[in-house]
C-alpha positions as CSV (number, residue, x, y, z in Angstrom):
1,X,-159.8,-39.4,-189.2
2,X,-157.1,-38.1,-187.3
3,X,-154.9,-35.9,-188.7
4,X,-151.5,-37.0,-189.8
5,X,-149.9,-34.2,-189.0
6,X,-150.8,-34.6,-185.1
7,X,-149.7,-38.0,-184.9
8,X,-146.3,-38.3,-183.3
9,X,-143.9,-39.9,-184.8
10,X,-141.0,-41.8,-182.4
11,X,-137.2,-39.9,-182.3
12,X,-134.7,-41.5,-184.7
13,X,-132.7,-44.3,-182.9
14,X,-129.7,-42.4,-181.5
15,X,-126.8,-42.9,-183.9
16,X,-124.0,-45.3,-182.8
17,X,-120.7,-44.3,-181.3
18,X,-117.8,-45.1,-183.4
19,X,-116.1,-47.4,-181.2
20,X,-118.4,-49.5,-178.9
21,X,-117.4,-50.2,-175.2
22,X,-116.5,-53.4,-175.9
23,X,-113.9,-52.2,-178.9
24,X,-112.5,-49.5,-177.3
25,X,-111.7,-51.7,-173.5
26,X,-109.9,-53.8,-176.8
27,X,-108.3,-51.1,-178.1
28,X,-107.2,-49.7,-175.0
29,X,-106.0,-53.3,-174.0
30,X,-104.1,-53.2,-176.6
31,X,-102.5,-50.3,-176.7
32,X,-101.3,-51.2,-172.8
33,X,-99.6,-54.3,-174.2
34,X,-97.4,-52.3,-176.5
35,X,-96.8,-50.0,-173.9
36,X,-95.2,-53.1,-172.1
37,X,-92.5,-53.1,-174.5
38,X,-91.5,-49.3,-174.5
39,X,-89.7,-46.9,-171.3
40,X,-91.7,-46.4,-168.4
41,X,-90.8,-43.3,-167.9
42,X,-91.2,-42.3,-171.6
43,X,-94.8,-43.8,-171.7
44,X,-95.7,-42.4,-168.1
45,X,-94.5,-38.8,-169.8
46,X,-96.1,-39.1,-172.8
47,X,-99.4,-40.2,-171.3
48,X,-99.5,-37.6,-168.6
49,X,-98.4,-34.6,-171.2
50,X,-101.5,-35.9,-173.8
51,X,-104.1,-34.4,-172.3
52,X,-102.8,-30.7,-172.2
53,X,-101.2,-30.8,-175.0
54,X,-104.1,-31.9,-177.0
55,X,-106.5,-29.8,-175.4
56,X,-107.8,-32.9,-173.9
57,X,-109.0,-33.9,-178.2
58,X,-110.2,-31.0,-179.0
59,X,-107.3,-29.6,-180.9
60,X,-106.7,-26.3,-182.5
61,X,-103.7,-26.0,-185.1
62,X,-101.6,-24.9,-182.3
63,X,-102.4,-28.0,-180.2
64,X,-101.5,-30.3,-183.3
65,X,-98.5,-28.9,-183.7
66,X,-97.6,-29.5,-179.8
67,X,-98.9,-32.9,-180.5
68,X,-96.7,-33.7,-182.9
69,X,-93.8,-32.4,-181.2
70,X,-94.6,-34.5,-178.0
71,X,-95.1,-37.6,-180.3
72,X,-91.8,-37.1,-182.2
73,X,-89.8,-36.3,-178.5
74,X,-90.7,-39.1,-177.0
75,X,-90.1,-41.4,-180.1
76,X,-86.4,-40.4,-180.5
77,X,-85.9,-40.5,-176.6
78,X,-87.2,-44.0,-176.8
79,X,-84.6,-44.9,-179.4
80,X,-81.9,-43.0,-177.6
81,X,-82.9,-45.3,-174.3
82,X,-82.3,-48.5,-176.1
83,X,-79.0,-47.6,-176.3
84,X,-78.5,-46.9,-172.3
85,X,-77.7,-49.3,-169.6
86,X,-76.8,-49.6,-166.3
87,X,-74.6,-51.7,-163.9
88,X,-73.5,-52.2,-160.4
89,X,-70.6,-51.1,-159.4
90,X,-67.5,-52.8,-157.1
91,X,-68.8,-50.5,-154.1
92,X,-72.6,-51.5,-154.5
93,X,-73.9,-48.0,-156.1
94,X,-76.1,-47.8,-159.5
95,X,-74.5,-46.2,-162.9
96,X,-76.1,-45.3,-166.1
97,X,-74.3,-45.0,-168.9
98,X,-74.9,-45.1,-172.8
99,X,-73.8,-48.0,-175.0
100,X,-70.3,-46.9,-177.5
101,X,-68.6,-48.9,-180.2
102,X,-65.6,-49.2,-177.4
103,X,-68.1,-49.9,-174.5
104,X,-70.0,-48.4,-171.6
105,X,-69.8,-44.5,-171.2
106,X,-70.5,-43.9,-167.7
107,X,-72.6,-40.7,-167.2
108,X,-71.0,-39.9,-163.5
109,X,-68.1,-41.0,-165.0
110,X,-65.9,-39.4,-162.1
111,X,-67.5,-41.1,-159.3
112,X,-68.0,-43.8,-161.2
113,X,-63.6,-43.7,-161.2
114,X,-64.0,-42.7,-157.6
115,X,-64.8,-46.1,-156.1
116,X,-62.3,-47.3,-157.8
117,X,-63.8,-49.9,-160.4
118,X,-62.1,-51.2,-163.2
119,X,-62.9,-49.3,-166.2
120,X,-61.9,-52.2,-168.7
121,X,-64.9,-54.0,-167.8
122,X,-66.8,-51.4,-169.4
123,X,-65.8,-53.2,-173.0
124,X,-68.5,-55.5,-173.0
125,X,-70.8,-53.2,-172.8
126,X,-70.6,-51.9,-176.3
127,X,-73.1,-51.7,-179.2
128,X,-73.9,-54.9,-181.1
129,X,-76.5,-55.1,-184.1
130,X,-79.2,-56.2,-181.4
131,X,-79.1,-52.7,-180.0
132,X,-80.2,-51.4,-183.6
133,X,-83.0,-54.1,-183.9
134,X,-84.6,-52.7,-180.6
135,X,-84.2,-49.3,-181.2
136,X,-85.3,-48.9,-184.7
137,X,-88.6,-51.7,-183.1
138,X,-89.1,-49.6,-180.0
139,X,-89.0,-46.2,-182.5
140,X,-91.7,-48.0,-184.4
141,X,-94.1,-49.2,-181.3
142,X,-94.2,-45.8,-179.9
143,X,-95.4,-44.2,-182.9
144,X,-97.9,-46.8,-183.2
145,X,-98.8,-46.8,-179.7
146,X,-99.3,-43.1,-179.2
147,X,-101.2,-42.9,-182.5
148,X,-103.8,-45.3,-180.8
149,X,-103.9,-43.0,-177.9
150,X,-107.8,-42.0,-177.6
151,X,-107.2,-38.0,-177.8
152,X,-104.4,-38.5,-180.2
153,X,-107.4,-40.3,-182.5
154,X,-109.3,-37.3,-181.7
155,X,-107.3,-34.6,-182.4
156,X,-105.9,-36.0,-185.7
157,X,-108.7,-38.4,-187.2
158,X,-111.6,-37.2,-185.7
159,X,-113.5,-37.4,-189.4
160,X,-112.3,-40.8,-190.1
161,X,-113.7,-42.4,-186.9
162,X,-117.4,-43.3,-188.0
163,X,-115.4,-45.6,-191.0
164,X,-115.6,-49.3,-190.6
165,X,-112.2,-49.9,-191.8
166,X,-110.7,-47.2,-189.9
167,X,-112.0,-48.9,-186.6
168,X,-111.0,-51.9,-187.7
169,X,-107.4,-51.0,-187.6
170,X,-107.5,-49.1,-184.6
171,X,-108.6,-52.0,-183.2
172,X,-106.6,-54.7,-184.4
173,X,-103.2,-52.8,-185.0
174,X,-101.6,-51.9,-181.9
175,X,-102.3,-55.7,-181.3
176,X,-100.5,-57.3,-184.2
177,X,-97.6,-54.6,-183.7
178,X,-97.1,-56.0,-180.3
179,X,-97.5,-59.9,-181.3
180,X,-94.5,-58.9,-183.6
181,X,-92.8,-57.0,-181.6
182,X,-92.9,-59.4,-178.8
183,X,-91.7,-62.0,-181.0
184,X,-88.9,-60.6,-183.0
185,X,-88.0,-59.2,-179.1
186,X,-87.7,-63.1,-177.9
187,X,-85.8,-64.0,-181.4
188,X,-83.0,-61.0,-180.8
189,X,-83.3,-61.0,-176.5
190,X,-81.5,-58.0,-175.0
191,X,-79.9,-57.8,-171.9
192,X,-79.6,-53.7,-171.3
193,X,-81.7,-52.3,-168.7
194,X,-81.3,-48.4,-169.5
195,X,-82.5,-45.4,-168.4
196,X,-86.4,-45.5,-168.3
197,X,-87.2,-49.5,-167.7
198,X,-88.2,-50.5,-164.3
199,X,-87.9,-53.9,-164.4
200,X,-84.2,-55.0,-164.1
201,X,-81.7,-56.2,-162.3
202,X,-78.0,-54.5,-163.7
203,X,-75.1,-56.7,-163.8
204,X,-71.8,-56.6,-161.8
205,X,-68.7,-54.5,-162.8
């Protein structure tokens, strides 16, 4: 009889990665649809900084601290764009400008005066309770979206990611943040185009 010590055994199945392929091309689909709703700019920034600053996931107290800072910069600079427009002045050039309680304040304000555009038109530019609603929404789908950020999840929750329920809203809330989102955005439309969003066409002075 052959001794049971010599008989070899077969390896343990290799143990499952916490997110399958399948849940984390979800995830990651996601995620982009939030990003739909945020800056360009702000989301390009963020996205290309992550890496470096996270030490690509594997983060040292230093890098979390970075991380934080990135995540908290770009979250305020989001809110600060919603307030930002942009228009087309009388002799066809592009101003920026950030939304006031008495209207539009032109950033090039002087060459903006230079070609000789009338500044009264600036009035209906100013900040309406719509502007709040998108900043305070666009605040709240940043932080969501860069928390569901793959190094961000690494760097931060690397213990939690073998729970079930963890995955589960990894998964499923960057989606239902941008359902809402998307929806409260059609209920209370906004016509700015500021500083950071590529698709728009400014109005006419």
């Amino acid at each position: 009889m052959a001794d049971s010590s010599l008989v070899q055994h077969p390896p343990p199945p290799p143990r499952p990665s916490s997110l399958s392929p399948s849940r984390l091309h979800k995830t990651l689909a996601s995620a982009a649809n939030v990003a739909n709703l945020l800056p360009t700019g702000t989301v390009l920034a963020f996205q290309a900084l992550t890496p470096p600053f996270t030490n690509n996931g594997q983060c040292q107290l230093a890098h979390k601290y970075l991380t934080l800072s990135l995540i908290g910069f770009c979250a305020l600079l989001c809110f600060f764009t919603s307030f930002t427009d942009s228009l087309v002045g009388r002799d066809g050039k592009l101003y920026y400008g950030i939304a006031t309680f008495k209207g539009l304040y032109v950033f090039n304000e002087d060459i903006y005066n230079e070609g000789r555009n009338n500044m009264k038109d600036l009035s209906k530019f100013k900040i309406s309770f719509i502007d709040f609603v998108h900043a305070f929404l666009s605040l709240i789908v940043f932080i969501i979206f860069a928390l569901g950020e793959s190094l961000v999840q690494t760097c931060f929750f690397e213990k939690q990611s073998g729970d079930e329920n963890y995955n589960a809203l990894v998964l499923n809330l960057p989606l239902g943040v941008g359902v809402l989102t998307s929806f409260i955005f059609m209920i209370f439309p906004t016509t700015r185009r500021g500083i950071g969003f590529s698709d728009f066409a400014a109005p006419h002075a």
